[in-house]
N, C-alpha and C positions, 0 to 999 in steps of 0.2 A: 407595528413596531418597525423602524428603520434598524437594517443592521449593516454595517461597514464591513467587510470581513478584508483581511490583507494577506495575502501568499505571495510567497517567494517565486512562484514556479505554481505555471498554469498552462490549459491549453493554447496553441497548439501540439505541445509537447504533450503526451500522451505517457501516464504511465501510471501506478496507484496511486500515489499522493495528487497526481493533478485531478484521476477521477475522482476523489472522495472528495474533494471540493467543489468539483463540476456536481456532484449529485448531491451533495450536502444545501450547496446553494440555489441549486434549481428545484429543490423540494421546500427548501423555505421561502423560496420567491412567491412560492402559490397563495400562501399567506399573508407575507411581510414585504416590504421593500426592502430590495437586496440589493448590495450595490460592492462588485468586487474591484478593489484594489492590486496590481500586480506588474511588475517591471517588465519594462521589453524583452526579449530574448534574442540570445545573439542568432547571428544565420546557421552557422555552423552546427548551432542544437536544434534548430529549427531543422535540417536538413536532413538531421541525421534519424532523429526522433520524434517529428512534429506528424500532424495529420490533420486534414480538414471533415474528417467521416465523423466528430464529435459537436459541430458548429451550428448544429438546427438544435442543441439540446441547450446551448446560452441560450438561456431566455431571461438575461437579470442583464445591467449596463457592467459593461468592464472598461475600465478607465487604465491606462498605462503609465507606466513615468521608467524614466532614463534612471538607471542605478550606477551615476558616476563619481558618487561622494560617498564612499566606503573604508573602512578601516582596514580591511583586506587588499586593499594599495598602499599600506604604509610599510618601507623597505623593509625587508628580514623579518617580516610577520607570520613566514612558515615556520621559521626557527624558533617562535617563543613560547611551543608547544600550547597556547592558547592561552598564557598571558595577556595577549590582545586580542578581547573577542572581535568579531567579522563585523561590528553594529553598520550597519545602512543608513548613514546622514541622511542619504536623500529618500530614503524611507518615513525618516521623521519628517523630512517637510513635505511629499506628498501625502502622508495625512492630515497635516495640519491644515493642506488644502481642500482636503475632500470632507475632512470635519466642519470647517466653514459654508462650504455648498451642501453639503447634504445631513450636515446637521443628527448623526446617529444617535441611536437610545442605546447602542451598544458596539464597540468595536470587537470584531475576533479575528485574532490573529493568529495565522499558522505557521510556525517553526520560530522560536526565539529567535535562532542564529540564520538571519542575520537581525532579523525584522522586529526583533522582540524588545529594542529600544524605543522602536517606535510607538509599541502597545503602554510601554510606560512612559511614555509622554502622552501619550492621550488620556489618560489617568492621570498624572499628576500635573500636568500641567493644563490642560485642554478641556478636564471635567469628563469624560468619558468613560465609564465604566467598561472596565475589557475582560474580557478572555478569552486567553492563551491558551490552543491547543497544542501538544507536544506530542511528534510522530517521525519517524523516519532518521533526518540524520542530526535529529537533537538529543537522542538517547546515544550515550559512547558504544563507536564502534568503530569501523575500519574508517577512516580516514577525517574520525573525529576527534579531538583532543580532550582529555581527560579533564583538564584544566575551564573546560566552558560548563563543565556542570556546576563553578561557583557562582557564572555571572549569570547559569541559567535559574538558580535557586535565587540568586539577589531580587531578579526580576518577578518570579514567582513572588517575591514578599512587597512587592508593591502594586500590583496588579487584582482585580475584584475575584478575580475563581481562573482555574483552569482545567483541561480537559487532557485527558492522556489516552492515546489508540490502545493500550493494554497494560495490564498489570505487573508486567517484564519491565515497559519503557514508563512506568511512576517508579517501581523498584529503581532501575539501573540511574535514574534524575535524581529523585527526591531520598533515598535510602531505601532498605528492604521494610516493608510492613508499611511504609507511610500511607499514610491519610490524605494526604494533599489532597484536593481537589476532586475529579470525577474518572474514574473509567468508565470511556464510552469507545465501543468498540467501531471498525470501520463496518459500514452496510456495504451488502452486495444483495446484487439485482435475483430474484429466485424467477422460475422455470417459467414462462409461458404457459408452456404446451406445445407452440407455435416450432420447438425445434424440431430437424431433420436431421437424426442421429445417423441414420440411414445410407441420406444422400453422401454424407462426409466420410464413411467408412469406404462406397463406391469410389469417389473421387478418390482415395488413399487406397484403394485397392486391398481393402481389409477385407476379407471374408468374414458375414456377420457372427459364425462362429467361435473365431481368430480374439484372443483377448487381444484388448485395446488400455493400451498403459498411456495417459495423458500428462505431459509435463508442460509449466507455460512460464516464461521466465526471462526476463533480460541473458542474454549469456554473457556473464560480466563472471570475474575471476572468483568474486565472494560466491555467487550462487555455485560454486563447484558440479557443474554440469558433468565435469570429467567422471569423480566417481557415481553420478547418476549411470553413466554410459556403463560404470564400469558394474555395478548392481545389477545391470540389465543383462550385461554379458554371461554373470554365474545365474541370474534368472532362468535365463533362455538353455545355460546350460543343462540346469536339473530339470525342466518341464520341455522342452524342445518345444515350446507355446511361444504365443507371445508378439504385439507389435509396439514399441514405443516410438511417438509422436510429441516432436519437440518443437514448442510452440516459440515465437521466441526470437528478435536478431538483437547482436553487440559484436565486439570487439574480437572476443570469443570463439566464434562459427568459426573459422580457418582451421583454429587445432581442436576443434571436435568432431569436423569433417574426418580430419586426419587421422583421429581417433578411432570413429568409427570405421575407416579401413584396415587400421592396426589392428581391431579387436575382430575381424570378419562380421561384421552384422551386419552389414549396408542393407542386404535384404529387409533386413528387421526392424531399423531405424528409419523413421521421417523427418527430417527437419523442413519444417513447414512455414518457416521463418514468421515474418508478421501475422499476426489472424485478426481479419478486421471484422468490429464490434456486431457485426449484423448477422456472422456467422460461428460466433465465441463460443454461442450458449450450445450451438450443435455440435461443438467437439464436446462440450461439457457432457450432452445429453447420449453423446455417442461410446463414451470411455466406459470401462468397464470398472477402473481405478484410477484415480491419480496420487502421481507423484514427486515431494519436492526436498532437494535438498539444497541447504544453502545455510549458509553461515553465517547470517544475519537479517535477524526477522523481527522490526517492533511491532507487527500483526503479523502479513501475511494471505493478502487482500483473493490471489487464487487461489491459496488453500480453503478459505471459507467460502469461496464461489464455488469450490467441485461441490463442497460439499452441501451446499443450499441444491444440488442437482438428486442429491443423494446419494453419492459416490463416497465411497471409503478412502482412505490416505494412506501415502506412506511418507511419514517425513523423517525428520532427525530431533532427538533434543538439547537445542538450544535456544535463547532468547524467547520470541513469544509464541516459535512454532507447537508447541505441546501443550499452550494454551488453548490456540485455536483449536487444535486437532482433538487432543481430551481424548474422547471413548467413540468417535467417532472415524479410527484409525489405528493402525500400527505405526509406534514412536522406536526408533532404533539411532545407536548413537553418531553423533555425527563423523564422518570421513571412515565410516565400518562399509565398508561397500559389497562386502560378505552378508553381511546383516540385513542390508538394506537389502540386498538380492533375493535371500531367505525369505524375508517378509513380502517381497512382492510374491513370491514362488506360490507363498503360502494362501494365500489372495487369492491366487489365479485357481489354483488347483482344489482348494475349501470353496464349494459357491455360498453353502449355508452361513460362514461366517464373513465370507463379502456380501450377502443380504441384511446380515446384522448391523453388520459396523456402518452397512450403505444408509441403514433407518437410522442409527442413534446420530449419524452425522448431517442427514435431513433435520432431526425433530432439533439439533441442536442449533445449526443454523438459522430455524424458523425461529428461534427463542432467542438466539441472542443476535444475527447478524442483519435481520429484516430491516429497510433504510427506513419503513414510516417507524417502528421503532429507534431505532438509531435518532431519525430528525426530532421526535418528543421528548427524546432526553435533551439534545442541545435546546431547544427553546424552551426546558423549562430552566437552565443555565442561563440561556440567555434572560429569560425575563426575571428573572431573582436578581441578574448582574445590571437589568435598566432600571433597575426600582430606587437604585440609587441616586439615577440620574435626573435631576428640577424638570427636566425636558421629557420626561417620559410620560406618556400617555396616560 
C-alpha cells in the first residue's frame, strides 16, 4: 500500500505531535511505502525548537513545499473569530503534485486547520481516499476559534474516515457522544531495560532515597508550571521530602526561575531544561512519580510515557488528561495547587499505594498506548479507506 500522509509541522522541530508522526510513519514504512508531505519551517522555529538528534529515525522520503498561499494572509483574519478558516492553497497544490508522482491508495492528513482542504481535494477531486487525523490545535482551545469546528465538521462530511488522538478531542469536534470516525490513541515508546535511573539521579545529585517528582513539558503559559512549583512547595512542606525535576525549555523559564526563589526551593527544584531522546527514558525509569498540570491536553503524549515506565501520575482534570491517567494516578482539579500538593504528598509518603497505582498505569499503558498497537489500528483505517480506491492493490 502507498500511503501519502501531510502535516503541518514536522521534524526538525521536535515536539508530541511531530513525534507521533515521526513514529507513526516510520512504523508503517516497514511495511508500506510512505511518503510524508510537510512545509518548510521558518528559521526562527527552527532555532528555537528544532533538533537534529531525531534524523537517523526518517527512514521514509519527505518532500517540502513553501506554504505562501494561505488564507491566514487575508487582512483582519484575526478579527473574524474564524469565520475565515486558515485553509493552505498551496497545500492543495502540493498534493496535487505528490498524488501525480506518487500515485497513493491513501492520503492521511494531520490537523484540518490548516491542511484539511487539501484532504478534500484529494477526495473529491483527485480520487484519493483520505483520512483525517484530528489532534492537538484542531480540538477548541487556547488560541483556537470556536468558529472552525463548522469548517472542521464540513470537512469530516466529505472526506472517507477519520481518526481522533482521544475521546475528549471527537467530543470537543464532532459533539459529546459522537460516533464519528475512530479513536486511536497516540503510542509511546515502553522501557527497554537499557535505562540508567541510577546514573540521572547521580548527575542531579538526588540521593537514591530522596523521592524524585518528574515533570516534562514546554513551559508555555497554558501548561501552568507556576502552580506545579507551587503544589510542590506545600508538598515539600508537609513531608520535608522530595526532589522535583522540570524537564522542559519556552518562553516561560525566566518567571519560574524567579518563582522558584520566591518560594525558597531552589535546593529542591531542577530545571533541566531540554532532555535529549537517548536519555528520556532514564529520567522516566529514574522518577519515583510524575507530574503534570496544564490546561489543555487532546492526549497528553508524557503522561502515557511515565506511565508505560510504570510510574503513577499526578494530574488535573481537564480535556483528555483523566482520560489518559484513568486509575493509573491521582486526578485533582485543575489550578488547586493545595490538592495537587496533597496528592503528590500522599504518593511520596504511601509506597504501597504508589506501587499500585505504578502497576495499574503499566498494564494500562501496555493495553492501550503500545505503537505496534497503535500502527494496526491505523492501517486497518487505512486499508478499509484504499479499498475504495480503482488503484488499490
Amino acid at each position: 500500500m502507498r500511503i501519502l500522509v501531510l502535516s503541518q509541522t514536522f521534524l526538525p522541530v521536535v515536539g508530541g505531535a511531530e513525534l507521533v508522526v515521526l513514529e507513526l510513519c516510520r512504523r508503517l514504512a516497514a511495511r508500506h511505502e510512505v511518503r510524508l508531505l510537510t512545509p518548510s519551517l521558518p528559521d526562527g522555529l527552527l532555532q528555537e525548537q528544532g533538533s537534529n538528534e531525531y534524523d537517523t529515525l526518517v527512514t521514509f522520503p519527505v518532500e517540502r513545499y513553501h506554504d505562501r498561499i494561505s488564507f491566514m494572509k487575508i487582512p483582519g483574519h484575526r478579527w473574524t473569530a474564524g469565520t475565515i478558516p486558515p485553509f493552505s492553497l498551496s497545500a492543495v497544490a502540493a498534493v496535487r503534485r505528490a498524488v501525480k508522482a506518487f500515485r497513493p491508495h491513501v492520503l492521511n492528513v494531520h490537523y484540518l486547520m490548516p491542511t484539511g482542504l487539501a484532504g478534500l481535494a484529494a477526495e473529491q477531486w483527485l480520487g484519493v481516499p483520505t483520512v483525517v487525523t484530528l489532534s492537538g490545535r484542531d480540538a477548541p482551545g487556547p488560541g483556537v476559534p470556536l468558529l472552525w469546528r463548522w469548517w472542521q465538521r464540513a470537512l469530516l462530511a466529505g472526506v472517507s474516515d477519520a481518526t481522533f488522538i482521544s475521546h475528549y478531542c471527537r467530543d470537543a469536534i464532532c459533539g459529546f457522544g459522537s460516533q464519528t470516525g475512530h479513536v486511536i490513541h497516540a503510542g509511546v515508546e515502553m522501557p527497554s531495560g537499557q535505562e540508567d535511573g541510577r546514573q540521572i539521579r547521580r548527575q542531579l545529585d538526588i540521593p537514591i532515597d530522596e523521592p524524585f517528582i518528574f515533570s516534562l513539558q514546554r513551559l508555555a503559559r497554558e501548561k501552568k508550571v507556576d502552580v506545579l512549583l507551587r503544589a510542590f512547595h506545600h508538598c515539600y512542606r508537609q513531608t520535608g521530602r522530595g526532589v522535583l525535576v522540570l524537564g522542559g525549555k519556552g518562553p516561560e523559564e525566566p518567571a519560574l526561575r524567579a518563582l522558584v526563589e520566591e518560594l525558597g526551593i531552589g535546593k529542591q527544584v531542577r530545571l533541566a531544561g531540554y532532555i535529549p531522546r537517548h536519555t528520556l527514558g532514564s529520567f522516566y525509569s529514574a522518577c519515583d512519580l510524575f507530574a503534570l498540570h496544564s490546561t489543555f491536553e487532546t492526549f497528553g503524549v508524557v503522561l502515557a510515557q511515565a506511565m508505560a515506565y510504570g510510574k503513577p501520575v499526578v494530574t488535573v482534570r481537564n480535556t483528555a488528561l483523566p482520560e489518559v491517567a484513568e486509575d493509573g494516578g491521582l486526578i485533582v482539579e485543575t489550578g488547586d495547587w493545595r490538592g495537587f500538593g496533597d496528592a503528590m504528598a500522599r504518593l511520596i509518603v504511601d509506597e504501597p499505594l504508589r506501587t499500585r497505582l505504578g502497576q495499574a498505569a503499566g498494564e494500562r499503558a501496555q493495553k492501550l498506548f503500545h505503537w505496534d498497537r497503535i500502527v494496526e489500528q491505523y492501517e486497518a483505517v487505512f486499508k478499509r479507506a484504499a479499498r475504495k480506491s480503482d488503484h488499490a492493490a
